[in-house]
N, C-alpha and C positions, 0 to 999 in steps of 0.2 A: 621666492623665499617661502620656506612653509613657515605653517601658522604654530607648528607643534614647538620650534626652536623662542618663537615669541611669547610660549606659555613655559618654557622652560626657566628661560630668563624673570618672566615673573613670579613664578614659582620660589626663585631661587630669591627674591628680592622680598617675599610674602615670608617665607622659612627667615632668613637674616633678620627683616626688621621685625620678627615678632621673638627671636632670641633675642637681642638687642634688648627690645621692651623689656623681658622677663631677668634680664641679669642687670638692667638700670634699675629696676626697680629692688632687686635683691642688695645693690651697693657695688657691684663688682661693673663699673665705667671702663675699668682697663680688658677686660674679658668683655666685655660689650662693645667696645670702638675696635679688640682683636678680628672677635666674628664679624664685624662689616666690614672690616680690610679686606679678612675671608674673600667674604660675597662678591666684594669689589673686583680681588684677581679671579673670581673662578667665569666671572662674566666678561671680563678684559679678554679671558684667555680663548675664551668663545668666540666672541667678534673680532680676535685678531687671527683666528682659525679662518673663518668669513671672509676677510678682508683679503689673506691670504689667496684662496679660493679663486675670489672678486681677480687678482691681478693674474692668476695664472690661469682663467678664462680668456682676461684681456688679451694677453701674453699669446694665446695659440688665435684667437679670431682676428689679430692683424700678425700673425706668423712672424715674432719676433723673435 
């Protein structure tokens, strides 16, 4: 696994929870639980990319 996809994901989690901060503290909770929905699919959409990957590796190392 590289290390560069594990700084992506944190990145992306540092970027959300500090929008987050900044529009909770402005009053706007509905645009602030929006963008961590955001962050939430675009990191789902990553490790299900992954996982994906994960099974069609499996998939060809016992030739199914």
């Amino acid at each position: 696994m590289d290390v560069d996809l594990i700084f992506k994901i944190a990145g992306v989690g540092i970027v959300v929870g500090a929008i987050h901060m900044v529009l909770t503290k402005f009053g706007k909770e509905e645009y602030a639980y929006l963008t961590t929905l955001v962050g939430v699919v675009i990191v789902l959409g990553v490790v299900i990319n992954l996982v994906s990957k994960l099974f069609n590796n499996v998939k060809v190392l016992f030739r199914l």
